[in-house]
C-alpha positions in Angstrom: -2.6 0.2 16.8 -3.2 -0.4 20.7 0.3 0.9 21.5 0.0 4.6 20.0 -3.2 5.0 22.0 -1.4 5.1 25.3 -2.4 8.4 26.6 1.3 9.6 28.1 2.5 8.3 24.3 0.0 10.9 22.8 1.4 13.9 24.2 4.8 13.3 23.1 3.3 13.7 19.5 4.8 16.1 17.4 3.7 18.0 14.8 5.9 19.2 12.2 5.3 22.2 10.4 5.1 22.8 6.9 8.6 24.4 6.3 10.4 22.0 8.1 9.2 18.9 6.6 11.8 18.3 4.0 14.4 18.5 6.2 12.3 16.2 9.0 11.7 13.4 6.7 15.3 13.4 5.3 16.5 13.4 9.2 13.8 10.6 9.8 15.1 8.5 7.3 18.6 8.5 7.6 17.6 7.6 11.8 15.5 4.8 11.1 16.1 3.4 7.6 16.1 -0.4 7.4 13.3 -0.4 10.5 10.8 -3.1 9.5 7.3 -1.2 9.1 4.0 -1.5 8.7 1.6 1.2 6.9 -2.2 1.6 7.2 -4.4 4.2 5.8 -7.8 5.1 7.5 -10.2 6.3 5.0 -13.7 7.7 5.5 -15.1 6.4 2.0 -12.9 3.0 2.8 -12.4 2.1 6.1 -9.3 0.9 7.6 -6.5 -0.8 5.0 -3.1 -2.5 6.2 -0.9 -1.5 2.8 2.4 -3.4 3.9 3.2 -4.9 7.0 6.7 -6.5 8.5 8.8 -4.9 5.1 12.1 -2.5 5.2 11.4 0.6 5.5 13.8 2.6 2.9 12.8 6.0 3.2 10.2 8.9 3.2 10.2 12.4 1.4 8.3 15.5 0.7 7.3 16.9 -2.5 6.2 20.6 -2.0 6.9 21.9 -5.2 4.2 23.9 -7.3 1.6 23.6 -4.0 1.7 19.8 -4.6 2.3 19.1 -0.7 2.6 15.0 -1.5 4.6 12.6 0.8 6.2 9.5 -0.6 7.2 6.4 1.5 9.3 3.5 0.2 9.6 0.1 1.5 11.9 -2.8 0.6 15.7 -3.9 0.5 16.0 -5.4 -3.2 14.6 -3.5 -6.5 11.9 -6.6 -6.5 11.2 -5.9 -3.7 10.2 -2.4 -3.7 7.0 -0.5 -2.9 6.4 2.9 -3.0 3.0 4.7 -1.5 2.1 7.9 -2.5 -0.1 10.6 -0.2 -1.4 13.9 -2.3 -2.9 16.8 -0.5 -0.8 16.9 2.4 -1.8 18.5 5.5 -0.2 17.4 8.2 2.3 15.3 9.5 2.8 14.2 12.9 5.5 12.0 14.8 5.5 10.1 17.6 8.7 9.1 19.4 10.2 6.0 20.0 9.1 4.8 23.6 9.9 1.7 25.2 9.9 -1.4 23.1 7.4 0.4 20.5 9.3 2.1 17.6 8.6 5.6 16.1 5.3 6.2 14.8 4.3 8.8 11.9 0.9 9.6 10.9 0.2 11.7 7.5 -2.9 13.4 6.8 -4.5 14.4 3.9 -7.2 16.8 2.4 -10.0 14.1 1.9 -9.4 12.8 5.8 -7.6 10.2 5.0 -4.4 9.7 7.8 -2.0 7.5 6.9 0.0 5.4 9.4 3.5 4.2 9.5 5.0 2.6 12.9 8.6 1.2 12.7 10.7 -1.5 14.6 14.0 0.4 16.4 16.2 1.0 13.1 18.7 -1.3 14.1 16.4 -4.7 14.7 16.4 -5.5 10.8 19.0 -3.4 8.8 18.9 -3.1 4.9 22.2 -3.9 2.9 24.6 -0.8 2.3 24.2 0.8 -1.1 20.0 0.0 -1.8 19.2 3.3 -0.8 16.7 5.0 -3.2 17.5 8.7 -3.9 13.7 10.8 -3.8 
């Protein structure tokens, strides 16, 4: 991830606070559904993982209900196609604008240390088909 270590990149990084991250994420993915993506998770115990790379990105939503503080992110344009990570423990979630020719960039971290990675093409290089939107 060369391109999100850019220094001036880093300090446009927002953080979005707990109460607002419903909202965020359903404003995130109505902006840049359809965005191809690619998702990596960095974990202490093991090591760096790509999950999917160069797949539609369908959507991303929180889940605060009873403490639970999960995110889910969905990729994929057909019902075989679909794929669905899951992130439990949720404490942060960061954002970092589009900039250039390098598309928006979320990071999600969790209790364990584990920060999970999504960076997206500009929404409209690869859209889905209308009416394959999962409802969350």
């Amino acid at each position: 991830m060369s391109n999100t270590s850019a220094s001036p990149r880093k300090m446009n990084m927002q953080e979005i606070e707990p109460d607002r991250r419903i909202p965020f994420l359903a404003e995130f993915t109505r902006e840049n559904r359809g965005a191809h993506a690619r998702l990596e998770v960095l974990a202490a115990d093991q090591g760096y993982q790509v999950e999917t790379e160069n797949r539609p990105f369908d959507g991303v939503s929180a889940d605060a209900k009873d403490g639970e503080h999960a995110v889910w992110i969905s990729f994929g344009s057909t019902p075989a196609d679909q794929l669905t990570h899951g992130i439990n423990r949720v404490t942060a979630i960061h954002m970092l604008p589009a900039s250039g020719d390098t598309g928006v960039v979320l990071a999600v971290d969790a209790a364990d240390g584990t920060r999970t990675i999504l960076e997206l093409t500009a929404p409209d290089a690869y859209a889905l088909p209308a009416g394959t939107a999962s409802r969350h």
